[in-house]
N, C-alpha and C positions, 0 to 999 in steps of 0.2 A: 429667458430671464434667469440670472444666478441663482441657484438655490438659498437658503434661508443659510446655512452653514456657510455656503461661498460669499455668501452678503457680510455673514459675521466679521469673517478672519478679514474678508477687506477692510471695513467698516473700524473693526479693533485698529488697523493699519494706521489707518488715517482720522486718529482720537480724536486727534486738538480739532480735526478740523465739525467732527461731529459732536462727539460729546465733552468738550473743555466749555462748560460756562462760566462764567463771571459770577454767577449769583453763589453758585458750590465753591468758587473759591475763595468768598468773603466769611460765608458759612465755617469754612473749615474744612470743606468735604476733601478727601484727598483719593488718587486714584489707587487702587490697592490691584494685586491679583490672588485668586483664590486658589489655593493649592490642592483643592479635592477634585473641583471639576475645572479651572484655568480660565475661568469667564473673569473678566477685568469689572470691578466695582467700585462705588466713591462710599466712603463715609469719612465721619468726624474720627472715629475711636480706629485705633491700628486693629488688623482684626487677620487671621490665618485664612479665613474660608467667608465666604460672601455670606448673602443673607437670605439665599435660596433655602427653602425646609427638605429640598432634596440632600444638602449639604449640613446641616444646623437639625434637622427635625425642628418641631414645634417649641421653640423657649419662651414662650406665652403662656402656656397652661400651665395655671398655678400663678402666672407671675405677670399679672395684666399691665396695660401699659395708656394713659389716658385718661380719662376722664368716662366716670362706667355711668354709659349711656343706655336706654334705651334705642330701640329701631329707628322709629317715629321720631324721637328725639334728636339721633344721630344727624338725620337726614335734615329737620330743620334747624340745625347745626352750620352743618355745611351751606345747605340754600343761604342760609344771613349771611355767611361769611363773602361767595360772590357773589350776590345780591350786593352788597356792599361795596364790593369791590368792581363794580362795573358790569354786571354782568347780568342778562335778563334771563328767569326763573322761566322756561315755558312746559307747556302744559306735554305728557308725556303721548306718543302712538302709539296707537295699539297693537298687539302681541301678534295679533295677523295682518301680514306684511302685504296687503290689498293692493301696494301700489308698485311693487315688482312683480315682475315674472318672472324670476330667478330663485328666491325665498318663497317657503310657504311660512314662515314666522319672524320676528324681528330676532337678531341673535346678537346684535350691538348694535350702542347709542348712533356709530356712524350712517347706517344703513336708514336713519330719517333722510338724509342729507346724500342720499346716491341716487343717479349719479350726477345729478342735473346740478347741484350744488359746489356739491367738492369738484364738477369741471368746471364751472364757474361760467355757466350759462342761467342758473340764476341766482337772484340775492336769497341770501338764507333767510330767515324771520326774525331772526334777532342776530349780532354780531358783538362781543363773543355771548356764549349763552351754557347756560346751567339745565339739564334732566333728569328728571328719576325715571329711567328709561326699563321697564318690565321688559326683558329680553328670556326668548325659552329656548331651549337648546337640548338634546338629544343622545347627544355622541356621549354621555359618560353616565349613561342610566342606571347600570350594576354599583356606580359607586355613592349612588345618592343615598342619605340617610349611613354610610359607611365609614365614610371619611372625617367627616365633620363640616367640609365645608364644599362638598359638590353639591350641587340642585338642578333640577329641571326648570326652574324658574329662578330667575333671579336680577334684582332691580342695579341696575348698571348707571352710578352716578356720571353723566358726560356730561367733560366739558368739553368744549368745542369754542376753535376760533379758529375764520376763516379768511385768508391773508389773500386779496384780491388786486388786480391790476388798479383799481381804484380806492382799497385803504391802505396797500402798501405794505410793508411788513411791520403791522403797528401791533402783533400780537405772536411772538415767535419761543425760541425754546427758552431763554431768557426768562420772562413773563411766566410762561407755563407753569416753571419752574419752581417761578416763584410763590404762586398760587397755588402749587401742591403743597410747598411747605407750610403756608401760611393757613389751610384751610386744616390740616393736620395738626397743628399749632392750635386753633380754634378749639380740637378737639380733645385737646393737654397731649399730645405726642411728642415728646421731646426730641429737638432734632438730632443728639447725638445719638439716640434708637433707631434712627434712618438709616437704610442704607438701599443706595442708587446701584441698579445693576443693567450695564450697559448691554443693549439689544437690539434687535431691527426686528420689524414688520415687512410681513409682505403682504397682498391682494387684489385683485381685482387688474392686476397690470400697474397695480402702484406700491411703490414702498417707500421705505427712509430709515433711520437709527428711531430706538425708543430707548426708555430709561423706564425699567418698572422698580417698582420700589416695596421694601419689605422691612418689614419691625419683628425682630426677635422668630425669625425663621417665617413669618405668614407674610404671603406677597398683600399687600394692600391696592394697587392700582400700577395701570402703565400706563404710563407719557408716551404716543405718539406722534411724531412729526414725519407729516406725508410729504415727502419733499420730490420724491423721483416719478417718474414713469417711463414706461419701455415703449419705445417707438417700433413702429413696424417692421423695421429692419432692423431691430434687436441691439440697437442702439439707448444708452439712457440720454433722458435729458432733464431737466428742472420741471415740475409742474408750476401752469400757469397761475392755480389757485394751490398755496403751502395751506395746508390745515393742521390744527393741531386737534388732537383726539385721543384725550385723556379719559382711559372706562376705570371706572372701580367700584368693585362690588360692592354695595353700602351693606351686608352683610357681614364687612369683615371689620369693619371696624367697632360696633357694639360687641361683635368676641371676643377682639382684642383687650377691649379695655374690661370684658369680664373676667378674663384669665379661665372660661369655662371649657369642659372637655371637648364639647362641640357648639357649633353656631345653632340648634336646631332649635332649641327650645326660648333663644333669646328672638329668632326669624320667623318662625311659624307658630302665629299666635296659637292655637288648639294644641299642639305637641303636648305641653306638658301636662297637662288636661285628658287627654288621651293617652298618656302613657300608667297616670293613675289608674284613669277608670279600666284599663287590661290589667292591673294588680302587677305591673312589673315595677323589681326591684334591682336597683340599679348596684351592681359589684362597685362603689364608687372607686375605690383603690384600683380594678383592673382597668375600670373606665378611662382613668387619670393617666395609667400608663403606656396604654392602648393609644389614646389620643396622641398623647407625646410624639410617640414613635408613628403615627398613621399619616403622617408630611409627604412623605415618597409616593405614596397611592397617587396613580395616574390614569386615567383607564388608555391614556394614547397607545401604550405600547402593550398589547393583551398581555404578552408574556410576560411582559416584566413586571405585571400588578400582579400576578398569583405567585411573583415570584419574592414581589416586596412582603406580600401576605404572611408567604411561608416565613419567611426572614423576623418578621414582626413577631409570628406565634414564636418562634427560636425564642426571642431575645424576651419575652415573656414566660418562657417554661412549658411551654403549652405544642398540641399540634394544632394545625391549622384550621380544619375541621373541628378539633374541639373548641377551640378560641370562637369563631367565627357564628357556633352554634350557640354558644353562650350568650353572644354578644346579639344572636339573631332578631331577637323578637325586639328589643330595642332599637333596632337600627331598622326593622319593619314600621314600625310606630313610625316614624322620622320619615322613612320611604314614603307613607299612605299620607301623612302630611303634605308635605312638598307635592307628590303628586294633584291629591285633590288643590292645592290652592293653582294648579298648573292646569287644571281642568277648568278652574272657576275663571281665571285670566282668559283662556283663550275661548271657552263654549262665550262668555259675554261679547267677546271679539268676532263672534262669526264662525266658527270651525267648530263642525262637531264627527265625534268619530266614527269611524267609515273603516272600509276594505282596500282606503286607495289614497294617494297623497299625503299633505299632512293629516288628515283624519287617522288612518294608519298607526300614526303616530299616540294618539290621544286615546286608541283604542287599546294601544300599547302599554299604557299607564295605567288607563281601570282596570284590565285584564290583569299587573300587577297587583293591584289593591287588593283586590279580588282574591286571587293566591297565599298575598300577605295572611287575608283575613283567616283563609280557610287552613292555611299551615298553622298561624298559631293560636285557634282558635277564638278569635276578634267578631266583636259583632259591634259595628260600627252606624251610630243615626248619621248617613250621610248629612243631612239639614244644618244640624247642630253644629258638624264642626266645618262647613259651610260659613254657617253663622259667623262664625267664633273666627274665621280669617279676613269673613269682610267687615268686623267690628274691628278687629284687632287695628288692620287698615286703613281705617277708615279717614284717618284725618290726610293721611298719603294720598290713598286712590276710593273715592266714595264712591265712584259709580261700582268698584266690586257688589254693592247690594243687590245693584239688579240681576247678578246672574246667578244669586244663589237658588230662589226656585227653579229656575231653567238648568241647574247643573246637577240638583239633587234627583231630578225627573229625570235627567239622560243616564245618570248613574244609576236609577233604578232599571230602566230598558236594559241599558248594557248590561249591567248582571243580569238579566232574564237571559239576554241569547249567550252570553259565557257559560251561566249552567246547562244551557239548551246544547252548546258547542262539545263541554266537556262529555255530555249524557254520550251522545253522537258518536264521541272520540273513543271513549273508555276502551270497546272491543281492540279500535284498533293500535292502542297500548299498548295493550293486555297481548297482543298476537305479537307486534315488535317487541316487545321486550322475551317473548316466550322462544322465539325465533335466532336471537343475538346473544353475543357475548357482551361488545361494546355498541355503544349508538354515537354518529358523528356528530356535527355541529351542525353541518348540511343536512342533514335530516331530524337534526331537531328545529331548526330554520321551517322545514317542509311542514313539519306538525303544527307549528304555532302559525303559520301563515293560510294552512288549509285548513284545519279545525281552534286553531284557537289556543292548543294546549300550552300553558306556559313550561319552560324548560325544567323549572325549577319540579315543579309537577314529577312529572317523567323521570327526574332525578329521583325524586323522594320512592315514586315505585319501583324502580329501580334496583335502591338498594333495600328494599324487600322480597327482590327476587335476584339478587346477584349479580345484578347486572352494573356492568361501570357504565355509568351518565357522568361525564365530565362538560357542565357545563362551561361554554369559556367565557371569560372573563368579560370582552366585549361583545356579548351574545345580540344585546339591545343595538350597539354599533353595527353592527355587522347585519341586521333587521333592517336600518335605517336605511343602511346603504341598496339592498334589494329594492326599493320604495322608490321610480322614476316618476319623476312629473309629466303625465302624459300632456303630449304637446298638440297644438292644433295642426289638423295636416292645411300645409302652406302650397298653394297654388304651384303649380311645378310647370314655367316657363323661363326659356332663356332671353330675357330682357335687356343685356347687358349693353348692347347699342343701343340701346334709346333713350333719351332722354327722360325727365317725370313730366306724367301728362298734367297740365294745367288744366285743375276742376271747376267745371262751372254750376256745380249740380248742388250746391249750396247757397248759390246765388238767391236774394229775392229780390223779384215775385222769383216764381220757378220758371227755366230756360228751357223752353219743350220743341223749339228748332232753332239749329244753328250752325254753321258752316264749316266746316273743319279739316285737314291736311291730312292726308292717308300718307305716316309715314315709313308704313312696312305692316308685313306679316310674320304670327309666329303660331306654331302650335300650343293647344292648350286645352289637354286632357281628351285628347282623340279630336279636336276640332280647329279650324283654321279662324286667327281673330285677328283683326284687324285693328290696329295702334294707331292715335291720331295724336295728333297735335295739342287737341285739348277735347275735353267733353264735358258734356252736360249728360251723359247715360252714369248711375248712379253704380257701383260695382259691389257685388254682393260682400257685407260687412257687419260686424256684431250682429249678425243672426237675422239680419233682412237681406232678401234675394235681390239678386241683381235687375235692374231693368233692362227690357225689351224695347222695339222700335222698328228705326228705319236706318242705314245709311245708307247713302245711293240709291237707294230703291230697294235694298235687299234687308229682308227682315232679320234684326238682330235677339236673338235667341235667350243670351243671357252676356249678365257684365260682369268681369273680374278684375283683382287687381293685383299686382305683384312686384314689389318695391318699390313701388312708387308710382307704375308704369298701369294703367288702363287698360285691359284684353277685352275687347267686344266680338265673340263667339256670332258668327254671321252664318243663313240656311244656307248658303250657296255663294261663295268670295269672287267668283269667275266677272270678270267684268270690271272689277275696282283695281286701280292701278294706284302704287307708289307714287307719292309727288303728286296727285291730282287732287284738288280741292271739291268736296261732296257736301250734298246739304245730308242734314241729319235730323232726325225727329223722334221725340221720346213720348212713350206713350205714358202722360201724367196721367190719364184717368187709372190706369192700372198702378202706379205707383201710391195714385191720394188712398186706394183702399188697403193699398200694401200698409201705408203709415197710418192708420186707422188701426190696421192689428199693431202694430208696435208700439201706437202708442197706448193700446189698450194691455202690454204689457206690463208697461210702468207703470198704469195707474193698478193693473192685478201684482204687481211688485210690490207695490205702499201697502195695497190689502191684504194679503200674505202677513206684512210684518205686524198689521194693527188686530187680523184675529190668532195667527199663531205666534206672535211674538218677536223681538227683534235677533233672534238671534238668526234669523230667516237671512241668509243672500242668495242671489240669484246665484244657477248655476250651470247656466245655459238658455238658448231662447233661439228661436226661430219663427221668424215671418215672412209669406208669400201673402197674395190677392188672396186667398181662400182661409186658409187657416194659421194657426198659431198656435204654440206652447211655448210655456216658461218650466223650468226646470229650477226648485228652489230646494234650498239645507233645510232637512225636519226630519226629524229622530223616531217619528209615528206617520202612521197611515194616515192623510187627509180624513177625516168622516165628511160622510155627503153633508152632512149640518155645518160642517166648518164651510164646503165649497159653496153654500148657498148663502151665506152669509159675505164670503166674498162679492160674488155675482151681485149681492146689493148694495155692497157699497161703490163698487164698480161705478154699478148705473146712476148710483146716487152721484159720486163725482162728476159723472158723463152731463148729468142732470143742469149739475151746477154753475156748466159751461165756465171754467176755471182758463184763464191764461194760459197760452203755452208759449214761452220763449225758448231763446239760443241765445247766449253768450261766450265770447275767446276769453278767457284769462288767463294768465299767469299761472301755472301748474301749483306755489306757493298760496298764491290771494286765492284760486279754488280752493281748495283743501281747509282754508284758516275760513272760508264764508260758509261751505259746505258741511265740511270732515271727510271722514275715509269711507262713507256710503256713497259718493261718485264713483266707487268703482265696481259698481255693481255687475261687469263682463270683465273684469279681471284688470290687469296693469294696461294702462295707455300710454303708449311711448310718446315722448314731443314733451318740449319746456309749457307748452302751453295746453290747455283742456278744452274742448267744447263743452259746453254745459247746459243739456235742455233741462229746463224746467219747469215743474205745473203745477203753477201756484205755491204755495205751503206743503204740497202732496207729494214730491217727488222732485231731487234734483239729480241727475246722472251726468259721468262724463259719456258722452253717446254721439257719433256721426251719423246719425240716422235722420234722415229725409221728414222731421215732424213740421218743420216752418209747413210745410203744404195745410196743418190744420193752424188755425189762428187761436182756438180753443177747446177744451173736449168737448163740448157740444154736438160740434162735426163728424164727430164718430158716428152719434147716432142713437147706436143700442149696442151692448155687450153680451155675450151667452157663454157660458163654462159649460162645454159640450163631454169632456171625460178626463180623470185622472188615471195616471199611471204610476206605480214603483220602480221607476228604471235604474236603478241600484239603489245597494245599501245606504240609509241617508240623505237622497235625493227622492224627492215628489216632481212628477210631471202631470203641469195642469195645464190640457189644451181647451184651445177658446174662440172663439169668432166674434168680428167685429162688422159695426155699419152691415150693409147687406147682403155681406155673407152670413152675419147671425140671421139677419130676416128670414133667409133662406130659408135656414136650416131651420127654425120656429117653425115655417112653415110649413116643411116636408114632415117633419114631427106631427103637428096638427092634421097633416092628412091619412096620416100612418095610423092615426087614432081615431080619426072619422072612419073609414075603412074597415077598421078592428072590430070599433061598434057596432057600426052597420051589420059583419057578419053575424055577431049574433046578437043583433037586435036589439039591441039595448042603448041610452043615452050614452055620449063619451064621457059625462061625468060620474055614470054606473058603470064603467066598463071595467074599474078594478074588484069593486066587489063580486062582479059576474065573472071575473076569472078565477077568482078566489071559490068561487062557487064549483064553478067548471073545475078546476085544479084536487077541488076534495072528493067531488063526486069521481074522477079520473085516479086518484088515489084509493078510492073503495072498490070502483070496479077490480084494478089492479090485483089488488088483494083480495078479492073473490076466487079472482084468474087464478092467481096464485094456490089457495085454497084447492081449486078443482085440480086442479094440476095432479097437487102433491095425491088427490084421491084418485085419480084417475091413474099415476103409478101404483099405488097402491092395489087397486083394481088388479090391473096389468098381471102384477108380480104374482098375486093370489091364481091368476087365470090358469098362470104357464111353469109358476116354479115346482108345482107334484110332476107336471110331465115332464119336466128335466132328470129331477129324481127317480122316477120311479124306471123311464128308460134308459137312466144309467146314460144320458146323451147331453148334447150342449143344442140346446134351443136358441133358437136365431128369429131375434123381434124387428121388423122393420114400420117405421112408423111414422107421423110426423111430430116429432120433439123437438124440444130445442135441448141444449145442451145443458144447462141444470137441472131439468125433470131427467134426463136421462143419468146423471150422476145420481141420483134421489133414487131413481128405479135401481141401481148398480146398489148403491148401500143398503136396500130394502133385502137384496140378493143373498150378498154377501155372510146376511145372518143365517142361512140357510146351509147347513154345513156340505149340501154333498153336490148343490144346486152347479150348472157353468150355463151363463147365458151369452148372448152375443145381442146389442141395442143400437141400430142404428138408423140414420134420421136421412132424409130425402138427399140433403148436402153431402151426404158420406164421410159425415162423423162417427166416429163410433165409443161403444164401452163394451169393455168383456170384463164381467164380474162373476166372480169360482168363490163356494163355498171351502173352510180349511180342510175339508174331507175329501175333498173334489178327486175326480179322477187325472184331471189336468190342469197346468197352473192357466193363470190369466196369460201371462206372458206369450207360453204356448202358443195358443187359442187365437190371439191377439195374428202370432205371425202368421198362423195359417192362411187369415183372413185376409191378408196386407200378401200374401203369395198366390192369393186366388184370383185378388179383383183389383192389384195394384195397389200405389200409393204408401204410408208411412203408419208403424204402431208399436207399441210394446209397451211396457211395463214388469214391473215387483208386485209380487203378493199375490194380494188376490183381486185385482183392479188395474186395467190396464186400457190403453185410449188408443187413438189411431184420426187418419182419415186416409179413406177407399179412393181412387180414381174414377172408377166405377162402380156403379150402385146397383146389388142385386141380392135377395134373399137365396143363403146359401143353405146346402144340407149337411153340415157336419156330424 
């Protein structure tokens, strides 16, 4: 595909055919070129230079443009304007992007709508349509709270219309066009303050021309029109579904029309709240001119942002460092905003911070805070200004309410392990900085990703010890980018001759023999499998194992599957031939108790969420005949009181005998009956979703084998057998179901009859008779111990005058173990002229010299390790060994 630049200069090429509309030439708009950077723009007023703030800087502050709005207001603003205009108002998704497996978070309005939409495999949900889309984003973290108008969060007005082979081109640049102006209009933006500056989009294998648009040097939104895509052989051609995909930050225009220094305090409700209660006083004059000139800040290009910095401190009188230190603790305030409302969006979403994926990321942000707080002395009630974002919000996004105690709780843990991290780190600081001149960027990468330390940190010791710490500029980019989405490992067969095998193993009732075409063999993972024509063997998926059986008579092992394609892993293949038709037989009793554990997943999935809370997703799972775990997101350790409470409501479900269906729908009509907790094993590819569901309790998109039960009932009985910590942020809760729990109740119960029997006691006295046993076993202990220490003491008195007084080294053989005998060594050692030698059956040894001694320990030591083998030595006057051979010597 052309690059973005090669897209331009063609695209510029061929204007009229892209960007000349009708609507800008009634308007007035005229095409102009811009003499600073040569990008071609439309507006009403003749003008030298575009409307780029790279070109113009900021001519808004000070000198607002609009109609001065509120946030909240802005946006229901805009909503009536297309609402009015044809347009359907829908409800926004969530910040965690559940239902790809390409994004760990929504980063624009488009990405509701990929990619099943904008191919036009299915109807969107409304056409065209209006969002206030909470999108979170990453790449320009150093510059949040700096600039005025970058965030980590930030709600992306889209509009969207989607031009299909059945509504024809009834919504194109035209129209779009039209309704940027007019919704800008709504907003008092005069149209000769506009100005159109012509562009192209690329991604995902698609692009086209855009038109973004700016008022007085501040880009306001870009007009996309997705018109192209790249064929396989690198050809373009027209896309079957044109979309248009108009994002604009609703943050920017409540700024504009305030004429204020920055967005931050009109966007985040607590800001200016928090910037009182830290006693900061804002230079308004350097603020004002700061702002002006702060347009150019970009973080895309590292270099050239510390280079727009320098430039900026120039044209204010100021250095760089001093400018930016001044301006620090203010643009921290802004920073810990933005962050914490980016914490409260995505912990309510599902994702919380961790050592891996987007958690990474979120970990990344309080670890900020955190820094903020402790560099410029801040002491912030998380809660509060929690509060104070999901009030501020509230008439926008109300469900922010629920995640405020859930975000103010993980912010508390997180700072315990960030001070826990730093405590850890400090030495090794303290050593790299004592060690260097300068520290790289690579190795400040290496400190913040294995202890934690923020760069900024390291910087500030730094230059207390002389050391240059240049942090760069896209330190947080360059973080992000180390951060891979670990992938699942994908069955590794060459399938590429065969056809997809047609499944029967969703069939009901269930298909447990059936005939079928052997039509080849391939290897798969050290084993020979055999591919059929169709099957009813279910192949291992979302975390249930594959089933076993028969074909031909030969026992099938395990089923897999790989592009589409069926591998049945057979004991011995000798005898089954290509092209021959074999009966085949699946062993459903092994399968019903398989889906007994899985489905006693989901229903420990719903309990999860209803005792630890919703912010709980699954994150990982695994089912065989025997056993089970689930793997779910939680910030703390299960306590056994939490798991026992699961386990009841489990069974109470179980109890209840609740429905369990299967339904196909529409990947759309899921999602709008459901929401985005079907995706409780991550993105499911296909326009369409399976959807088990159990009763009111659980609905997931999930291929798993559950029609075998009609109800939970069938299960049985449920047991939560052990949790695990298997990383940072994830609990693992294994489980048994139907008769594999009995089992193990059972083997439990005998384990306990036994116990008792030994000594004698009822199984329902057998915890206080251990407890009994365990104290009495704890005093003897300490008696032992006692005699010990007197019985060296003994010892020492017996033999330490005959060391001294013949001026010789005495050599004790005996049975010790090795802390009596260091206890006898230090008894020694006070004796100034004393040299003994202590050693125990094993040929361990201690030689302990008084400081007066005729010889050191050391000495002594090697004499003994030269006489009778083996390894010794030591400093001082204490030295260790062990003998190969064991024998009292005469030294």
């Amino acid at each position: 595909m052309p690059s973005k630049e090669e897209l331009r200069k063609q695209f510029s090429k061929e204007w009229e055919k892209h960007y000349k509309l009708k609507i800008l030439a009634e308007k007035g708009f005229k095409r102009q070129k811009c003499k600073k950077c040569g990008r071609n723009f439309w507006a009403i007023e003749q003008r030298e230079i575009c409307g780029d703030s790279a070109c113009t800087g900021y001519q808004f502050i000070g000198n607002p443009s609009g109609k001065k709005m509120g946030y909240v207001e802005t946006w229901e603003t805009i909503e009536h304007y297309f609402v009015k205009h044809g347009h359907e108002s829908i409800k926004p998704y969530p910040t965690v992007a559940r239902w790809r497996d390409d994004l760990y978070f929504t980063v624009a309005g488009i990405n509701l709508f990929q990619p099943y939409v904008v191919s036009g495999e299915l109807e969107p949900i409304a056409n065209p349509l209006i969002v206030p889309q909470p999108c979170i984003r990453f790449n320009d973290i150093a510059n949040v709270g700096v600039t005025g108008r970058h965030y980590s969060n930030f709600v992306m007005i889209g509009q969207h219309a989607f031009n299909t082979k059945k509504t024809g081109l009834f919504y194109w640049k035209e129209e779009a066009i039209e309704h940027d102006l007019g919704f800008m209009k709504a907003l008092g933006i005069k149209e000769e303050e506009i100005v159109f500056q012509e562009d192209v989009w690329v991604g995902g294998g698609n692009f086209g021309p855009s038109m973004e648009y700016f008022v007085k040097g501040l880009e306001l939104g870009n007009c996309v029109f997705m018109q192209y895509e790249e064929t396989p052989d690198g050809k373009t051609r027209e896309l079957k579904t044109k979309v248009i995909d108009m994002g604009a930050g609703l943050a920017r225009f409540p700024w504009i029309s305030s004429g204020a220094p920055t967005s931050y305090e009109i966007v985040l409700g607590p800001a200016r709240e928090m910037r009182e209660s830290a006693g900061i006083k804002i230079n308004e004059k350097l603020l004002l001119e700061y702002a002006k000139l702060s347009g150019g800040l970009d973080i895309e290009e590292a270099g050239d942002v510390e280079a727009e910095k320098e430039s900026i401190a120039k044209q204010l009188g100021m250095g760089k460092k001093e400018l930016f230190r001044t301006l620090g603790a203010l643009q921290a305030v802004y920073a810990t905003a933005d962050h914490i409302l980016t914490l409260l969006f995505t912990l309510k979403d599902g994702m919380l911070p961790s050592n891996s994926g987007g958690g990474y990321n979120l970990r990344m942000l309080a670890r900020r805070v955190f820094a903020f707080e402790e560099e410029h002395s801040f002491s912030w009630d998380y809660y509060k200004i929690l509060e104070g974002h999901a009030e501020f919000l509230r008439m926008l996004f109300p469900e922010l309410e629920e995640g405020v105690e859930l975000t103010a709780d993980v912010l508390q843990e997180e700072k315990k392990k960030y001070k826990n991290a730093k405590q850890n780190a400090s030495r090794k600081v303290e050593f790299l900085l004592s060690a260097k001149k300068t520290i790289s960027a690579k190795e400040l990468l290496t400190l913040y990703e294995s202890d934690g330390i923020p760069p900024e940190l390291i910087a500030e010791e730094g230059e207390k010890r002389g050391v240059k710490v240049e942090v760069p500029g896209n330190f947080y980019e360059l973080l992000e980018k180390q951060q891979e989405r670990e992938e699942e490992k994908n069955v590794r067969a060459d399938v590429s001759k065969f056809p997809k095998t047609e499944v029967l193993y969703h069939k009901e009732p269930p298909v447990g023999e059936f005939t079928a075409e052997i039509l080849g063999f391939v290897e798969c993972e050290g084993k020979k499998a055999v591919i059929l024509n169709k099957t009813a063997f279910y192949p291992e998926g979302g975390g249930q194992v594959g089933d076993t059986g028969f074909i031909g008579g030969k026992r099938v092992l395990d089923t897999k599957k790989a592009d589409g394609v069926v591998l049945h892993a057979v004991e011995n293949a000798d005898g089954l031939k290509k092209g021959e038709n074999v009966k085949c037989k699946v062993d459903l009793e092994r399968r019903k108790q398989i889906t007994r554990n899985h489905t006693a997943v989901h229903l420990l999935n719903a309990a999860c969420r209803k005792v630890l809370g919703n912010h709980v997703w699954q994150a990982g799972s695994y089912k065989d005949e025997n056993i089970a775990h689930l793997d779910v997101t939680h910030y703390k350790k299960i306590t056994e009181e939490q798991l026992r409470e699961m386990e009841k409501l489990v069974n109470g479900y179980i109890t209840a005998n609740i429905p369990i269906t299967a339904e196909v729908l529409p990947r759309n009509a899921a999602e709008q009956k459901y929401g985005m907790r079907l995706y409780q094993g991550g993105a499911v590819p296909g326009k369409e979703l399976r959807v088990v569901r159990i009763g009111d309790i659980d609905a997931e998109a999930c291929g798993g084998t559950h029609y075998m039960l009609k109800t939970t009932g069938e299960i049985g009985f449920f047991k939560i057998v052990g949790r695990e910590g298997i990383k940072d942020g994830v609990e693992r809760i294994i489980l048994k179901a139907g008769s594999a729990a009995l089992e193990y109740v059972q083997q439990k119960e005998k384990i306990l009859s036994e116990a008792a029997t030994k000594i004698s006691v009822q199984p329902e006295k057998l915890p206080s008779a251990v407890e009994r046993f365990f104290e009495e076993w704890k005093a003897q202990k300490k008696e032992i111990e006692r005699l010990k220490e007197r019985l060296a003491q003994l010892t020492v008195q017996e033999i330490v005058h005959e060391s001294i007084a013949k001026q010789k080294v005495v050599f004790v053989l005996g049975d010790y173990d090795i802390p009596t005998m260091q206890k006898m060594a230090n008894l020694f050692i006070q004796h100034e002229k004393a040299m003994v030698v202590i050693m125990n059956k094993e040929g361990n040894f201690v030689v302990a010299t008084g400081k007066n001694a005729k010889q050191t320990a050391g000495e002594i030591a090697s004499i003994v390790v030269n006489k009778l083998g083996g390894k010794g030595g030591g400093k001082g006057q204490i030295a260790f060994g062990k003998v190969s051979r064991v024998e009292k010597l005469e030294l």
